[in-house]
C-alpha positions as CSV (number, residue, x, y, z in Angstrom):
1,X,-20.4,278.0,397.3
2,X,-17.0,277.9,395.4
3,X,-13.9,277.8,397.6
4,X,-11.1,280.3,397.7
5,X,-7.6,279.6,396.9
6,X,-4.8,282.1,397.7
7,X,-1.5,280.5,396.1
8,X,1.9,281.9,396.6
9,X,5.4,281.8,395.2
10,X,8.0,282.6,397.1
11,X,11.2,282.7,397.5
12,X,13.3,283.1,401.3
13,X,16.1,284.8,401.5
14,X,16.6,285.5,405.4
15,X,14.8,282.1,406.9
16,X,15.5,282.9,410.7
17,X,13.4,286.1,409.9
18,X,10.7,284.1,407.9
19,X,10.4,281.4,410.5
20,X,8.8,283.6,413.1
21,X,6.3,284.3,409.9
22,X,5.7,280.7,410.2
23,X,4.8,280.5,413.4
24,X,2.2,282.9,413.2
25,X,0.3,282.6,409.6
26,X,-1.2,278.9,410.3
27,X,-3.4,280.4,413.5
28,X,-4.2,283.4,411.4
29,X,-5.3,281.0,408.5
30,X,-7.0,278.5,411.0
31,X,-8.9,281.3,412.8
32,X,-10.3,282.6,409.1
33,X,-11.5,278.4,408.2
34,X,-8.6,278.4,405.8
35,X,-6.3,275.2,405.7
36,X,-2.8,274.9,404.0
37,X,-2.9,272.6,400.8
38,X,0.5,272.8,400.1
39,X,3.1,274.5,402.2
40,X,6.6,274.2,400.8
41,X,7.4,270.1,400.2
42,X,9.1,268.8,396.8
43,X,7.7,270.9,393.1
44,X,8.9,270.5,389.5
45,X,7.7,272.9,386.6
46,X,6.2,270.9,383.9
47,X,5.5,273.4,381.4
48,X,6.4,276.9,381.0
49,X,9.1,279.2,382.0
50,X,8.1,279.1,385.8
51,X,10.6,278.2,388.1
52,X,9.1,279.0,391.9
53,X,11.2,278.4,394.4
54,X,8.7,277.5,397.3
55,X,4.6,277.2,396.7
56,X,1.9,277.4,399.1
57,X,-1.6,276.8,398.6
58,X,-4.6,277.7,400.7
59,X,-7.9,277.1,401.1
60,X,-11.1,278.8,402.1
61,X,-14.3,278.5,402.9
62,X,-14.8,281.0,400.0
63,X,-13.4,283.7,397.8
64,X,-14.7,286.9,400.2
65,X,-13.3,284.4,403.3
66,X,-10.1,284.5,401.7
67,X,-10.2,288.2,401.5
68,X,-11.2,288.6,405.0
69,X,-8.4,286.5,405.8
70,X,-6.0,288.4,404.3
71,X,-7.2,291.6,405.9
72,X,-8.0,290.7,409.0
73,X,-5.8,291.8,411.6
74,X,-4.0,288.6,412.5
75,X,-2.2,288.2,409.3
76,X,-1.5,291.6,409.0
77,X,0.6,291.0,412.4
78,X,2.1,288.0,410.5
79,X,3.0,289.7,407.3
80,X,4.8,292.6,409.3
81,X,7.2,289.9,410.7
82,X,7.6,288.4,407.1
83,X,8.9,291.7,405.9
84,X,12.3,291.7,404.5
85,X,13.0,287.8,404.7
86,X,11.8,286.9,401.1
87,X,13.9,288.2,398.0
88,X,9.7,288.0,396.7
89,X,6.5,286.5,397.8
90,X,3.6,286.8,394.8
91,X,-0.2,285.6,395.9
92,X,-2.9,285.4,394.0
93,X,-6.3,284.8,395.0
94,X,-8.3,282.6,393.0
95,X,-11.6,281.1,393.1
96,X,-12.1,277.6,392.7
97,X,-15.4,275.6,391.3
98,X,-18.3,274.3,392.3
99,X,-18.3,271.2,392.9
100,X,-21.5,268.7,391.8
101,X,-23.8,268.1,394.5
């Protein structure tokens, strides 16, 4: 089964706020088998217009896992605190390949 990714751009704009998001989405992520790929950490665009100004990337066990995730009612708890403290925050949910056996 192919994993799911959930990647996000964001950008803070009230960080005290945003930091009590962060101490709640990595147990929401952990409790659905998700792990953080990327969270934050240094990024240049190498092609394109794009110009994030912080990228996450998560993994999950797969796409519907992802979904769940996002649903479920620990990271809705988390995203109520995250209100207001990004001037954005874009996600996408992706699904990756299958890897050879």
């Amino acid at each position: 089964m192919a994993y799911g990714y959930l990647i996000v751009d964001m950008n803070i704009s009230d960080l005290e706020q945003y930091k009590q998001y962060m101490a709640e989405a990595p147990a929401a992520v952990k409790a659905a088998g998700g792990e953080y790929l990327v969270r934050g950490g240094k990024l240049e665009s190498m092609e394109g217009d794009w110009q994030p100004a912080r990228m996450a990337i998560l993994r999950f066990p797969s796409f519907d896992a992802a979904k769940q995730f996002y649903d479920g009612e620990m990271y809705r708890q988390a995203r109520a605190k995250r209100a207001g403290a990004t001037s954005y925050f874009n996600m996408v949910l992706v699904e990756g390949v299958e890897a050879p056996i």
